[in-house]
Every structure is written in structure tokens, then in C-alpha cells.
MARMARRO-858441 format. One record per residue (C-alpha): x, y, z; residue in three letters. Coordinates in steps of 0.001 Angstrom, whole numbers, plus 500000, padded with zeros to 6 digits. Example, Ala and Ser with C-alpha at 12.3 -4.5 7.8 and 13.67 -1.06 7.14 Angstrom:
BEGIN
512300495500507800ALA;513670498940507140SER;
END
This chain:
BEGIN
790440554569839383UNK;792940557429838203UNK;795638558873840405UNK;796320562109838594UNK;800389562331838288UNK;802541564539840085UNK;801007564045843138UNK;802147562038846563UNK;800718558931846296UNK;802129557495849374UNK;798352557297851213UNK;796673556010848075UNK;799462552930847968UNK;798401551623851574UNK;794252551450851339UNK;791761550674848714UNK;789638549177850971UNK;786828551071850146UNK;786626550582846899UNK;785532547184846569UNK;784645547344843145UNK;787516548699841706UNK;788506547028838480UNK;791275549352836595UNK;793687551240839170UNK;796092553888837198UNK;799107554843839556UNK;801415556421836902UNK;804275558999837175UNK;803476559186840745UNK;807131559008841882UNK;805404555603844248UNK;808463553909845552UNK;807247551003847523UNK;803489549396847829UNK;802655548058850598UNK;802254544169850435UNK;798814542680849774UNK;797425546617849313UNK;795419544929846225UNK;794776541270847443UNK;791324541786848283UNK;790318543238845193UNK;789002540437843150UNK;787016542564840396UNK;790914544044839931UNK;791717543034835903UNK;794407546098835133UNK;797395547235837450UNK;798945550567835746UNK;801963551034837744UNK;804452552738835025UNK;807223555697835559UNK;807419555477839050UNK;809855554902841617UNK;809729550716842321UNK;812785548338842875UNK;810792545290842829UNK;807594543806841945UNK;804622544567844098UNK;803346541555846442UNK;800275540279847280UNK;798252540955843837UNK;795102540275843411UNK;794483536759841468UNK;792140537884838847UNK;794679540688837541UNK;795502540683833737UNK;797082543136832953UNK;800478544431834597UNK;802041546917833423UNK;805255548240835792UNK;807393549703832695UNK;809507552566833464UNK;810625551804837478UNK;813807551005838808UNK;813548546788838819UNK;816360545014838633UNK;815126541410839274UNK;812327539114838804UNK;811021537676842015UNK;809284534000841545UNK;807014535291844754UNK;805229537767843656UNK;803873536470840541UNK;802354533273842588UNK;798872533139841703UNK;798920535274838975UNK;797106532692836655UNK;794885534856834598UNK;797477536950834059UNK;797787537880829814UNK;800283540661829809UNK;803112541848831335UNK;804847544961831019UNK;808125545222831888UNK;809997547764829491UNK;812590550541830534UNK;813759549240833822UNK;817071547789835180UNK;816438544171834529UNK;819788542225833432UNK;820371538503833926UNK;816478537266832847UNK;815540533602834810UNK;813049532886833170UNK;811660530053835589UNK;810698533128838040UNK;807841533621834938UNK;806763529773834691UNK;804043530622837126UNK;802568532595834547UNK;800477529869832493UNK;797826532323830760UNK;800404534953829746UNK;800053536170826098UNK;802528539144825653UNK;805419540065827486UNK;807584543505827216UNK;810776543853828080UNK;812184546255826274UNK;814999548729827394UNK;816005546908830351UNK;820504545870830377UNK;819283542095829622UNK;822522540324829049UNK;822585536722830027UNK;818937534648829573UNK;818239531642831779UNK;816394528667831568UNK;813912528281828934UNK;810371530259829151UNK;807921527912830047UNK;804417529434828379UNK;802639527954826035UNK;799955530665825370UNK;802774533377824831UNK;801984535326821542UNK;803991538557821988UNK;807950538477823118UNK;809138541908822657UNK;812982541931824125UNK;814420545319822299UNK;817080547478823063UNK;818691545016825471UNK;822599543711825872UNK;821485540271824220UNK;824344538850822238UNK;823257535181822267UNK;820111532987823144UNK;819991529160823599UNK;818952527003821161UNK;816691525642823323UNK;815095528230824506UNK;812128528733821782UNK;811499525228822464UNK;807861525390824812UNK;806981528748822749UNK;804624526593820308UNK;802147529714819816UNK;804959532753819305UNK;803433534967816670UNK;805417538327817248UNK;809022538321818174UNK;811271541267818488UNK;815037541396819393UNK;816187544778817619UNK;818512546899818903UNK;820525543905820772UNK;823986542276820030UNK;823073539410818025UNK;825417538004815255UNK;823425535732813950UNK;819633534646813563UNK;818825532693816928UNK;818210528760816196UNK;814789527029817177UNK;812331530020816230UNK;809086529029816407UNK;807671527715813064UNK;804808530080814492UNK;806126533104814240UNK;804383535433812079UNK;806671538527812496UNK;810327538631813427UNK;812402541882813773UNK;816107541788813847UNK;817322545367813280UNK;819964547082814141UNK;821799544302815480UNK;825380542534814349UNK;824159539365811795UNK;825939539253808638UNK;824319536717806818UNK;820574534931806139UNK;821136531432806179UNK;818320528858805068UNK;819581526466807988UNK;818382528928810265UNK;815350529971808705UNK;813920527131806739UNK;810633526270809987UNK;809304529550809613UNK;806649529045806962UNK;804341531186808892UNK;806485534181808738UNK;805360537162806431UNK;807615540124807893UNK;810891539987808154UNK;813055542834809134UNK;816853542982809638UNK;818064545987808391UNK;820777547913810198UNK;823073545427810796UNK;826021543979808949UNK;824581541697806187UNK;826636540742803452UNK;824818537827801983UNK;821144536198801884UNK;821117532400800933UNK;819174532563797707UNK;817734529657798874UNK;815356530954801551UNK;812122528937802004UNK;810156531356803025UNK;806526530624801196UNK;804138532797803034UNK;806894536275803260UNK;805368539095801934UNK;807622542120803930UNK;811349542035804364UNK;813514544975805136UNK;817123545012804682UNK;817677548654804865UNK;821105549627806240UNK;822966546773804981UNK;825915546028803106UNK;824104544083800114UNK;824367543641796678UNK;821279541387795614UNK;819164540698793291UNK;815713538607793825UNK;813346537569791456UNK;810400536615794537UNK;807639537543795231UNK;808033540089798061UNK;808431543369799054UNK;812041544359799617UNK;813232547222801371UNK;817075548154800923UNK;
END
């Protein structure tokens, strides 16, 4: 079902009820402020939610417990609620760019045990809590953020991390405890100055690499990197020479 934009969607947010069968709903750039609670819970067939560039404070309540896929990017949330997400166990990806999100708990998301990739991109995420408890997570994309530090411990139940992005944040250094599954780690534009082996030496996975933009002034020519094949240090301070074999882009 597709709610053509621009409309009011006020009626369409209170009844489905007729549409049993409904498996995809699209409610985007509808200017939808609030949905009434448990407007979806009888939809079982429901898989996709498409909720973006609307109006919402907070997460929806009462969805249905087949949904997987959420996407509420571009609202007006400012917190994750633990409530709504209960019984959201098929749930594989969450979308939660462009909104107002900025201390991230990340126990309110522990409920989510199938969840595979999770946006959250251009919210004012400054402080990180907890540690994210989701072993089938592939995808962490935490861009343009306020992040200036994360815990060492916080990788730590993230076993099956492929893709992990943290540019355009306030990071001075590489995070410790990345995955040794990550596959493809972006760093740009952010505030590290060096590429330390200490940091870096798990991640035999890893095959793209990109820092650039930022303030590097050294790369430990000691990297043990085997399986990198991409690494972009564009918009650096560098003066290097490597003899690897890699593609390097200063």
C-alpha cells in the first residue's frame, strides 16, 4: 500500500483494518505526526513499515511481530523507547537516520535479536551507552553524528560486523575492539592523526579502509593488514611512501 505524499494522512494512520493482507505500507512525506497505538498489530502478513520524512517524536507502538523492515528516517525522534520494539524479533533493519537522536542506550535495541543493519546517521549522537547486544548485526552505519569516543567494550557481542561507518564524527583516534569481522571501515572526515598497528592488527578481514579528511600525520609501517585491497587517505597531512600491495588514495 502507497500513501501518495502531500496529502493528510491523519485517517489512513487510525484503520487498516480492511486490508488484511497488506504486506508493504508506504506512509512517506505525509507530514503524519502521531500513529495511533496498535494501528498495525493485527497485520501479520506486514514485513515493511515505510514511515520516513514525516512528523513523529517517537517510535510507533503496537507493531506488528512479523515486521522487517523499519524504516522511520527523517522524523523528529529524540529517544529510543525499549517498549515499542518488544516483539520485534524478525526484525532485520532499522532505519533511523536524520532525526534528533542524542544519548544512544543501546539496551533499548537488545530486544532486537534478528537485526542485520542499523542506520543512524545524521542524528546529534553524542554519548553511547551500554554495549549493543546483536549478534546477527552486519551493517552499523553511525555518520554525521557528535561521536567523539566509543567504549572499548562496546564491539565486544558484534561477532558478525561486516560494514562499519563512523565518518563525519569527532573521533581522534581509531576505536579499540573492532570486530576482526569487519570487512569495510570508514573513518573520514573525522579528527585521528595517526594509524597505529595496536589498534588495527584483528582486522584481517578488512579490505577497505578509508580515513581521509582528517588529521593524519603518520601510518605505522607496520600495519597487518593481509586481505586490504582499498585505502583512502585523501585529505591528510601525509608524507608516505608504501611498497604494498594496495590501492592508495592520497
Amino acid at each position: 500500500l502507497f500513501i501518495p505524499s502531500g496529502l493528510n494522512n491523519s485517517f489512513f494512520v487510525r484503520d487498516f483494518s480492511g486490508l488484511p493482507g497488506l504486506e508493504e505500507v508506504v506512509l512517506s512525506s505525509g507530514g503524519i505526526e502521531q500513529i495511533d497505538a496498535n494501528v498495525f498489530r493485527s497485520h501479520v502478513l506486514l514485513r515493511t513499515l515505510d514511515l520516513q520524512k514525516n512528523k513523529l517524536r517517537q517510535l510507533p507502538r503496537g507493531m506488528p511481530s512479523g515486521l522487517e523492515i523499519l524504516h522511520l528516517g527523517h522524523n523528529r525522534i529524540h529517544s529510543l523507547q525499549e517498549s515499542p520494539l518488544e516483539g520485534l524479533k524478525k526484525l532485520r533493519v532499522l532505519n533511523l537516520q536524520n532525526n534528533q537522536i542524542s544519548t544512544l542506550r543501546t539496551n533499548t535495541l537488545t530486544l532486537l535479536q534478528r537485526l542485520e543493519c542499523l542506520y543512524l546517521d545524521g542524528n546529534q549522537i553524542k554519548s553511547i551507552h551500554g554495549v549493543p547486544r546483536l549478534p546477527l548485526l552486519s551493517l552499523l552505519s553511525m555518520g554525521s553524528n557528535c561521536i567523539s569516543s566509543i567504549s572499548s567494550i562496546f564491539f565486544s557481542s558484534l561477532q558478525l560486523l561486516k560494514t562499519l561507518d563512523l565518518s563525519s564524527n569527532r573521533l581522534t583516534k581509531v576505536p579499540h575492539g573492532l570486530p576482526r569481522s569487519l570487512v569495510h571501515l570508514n573513518l573520514d572526515r573525522n579528527q585521528i592523526r595517526s594509524l597505529r598497528n595496536r589498534d588495527m592488527s584483528q582486522l584481517h578481514n578488512l579490505i577497505t579502509l578509508s580515513v581521509s579528511s582528517n588529521r593524519l600525520v603518520s601510518v605505522d609501517g607496520s600495519l597487518r593488514l593481509p586481505n586490504l585491497s582499498v585505502c583512502e587517505l585523501a585529505g591528510n597531512h601525509l608524507c608516505i611512501c608504501l611498497q604494498i600491495n594496495l590501492h592508495i588514495y592520497l
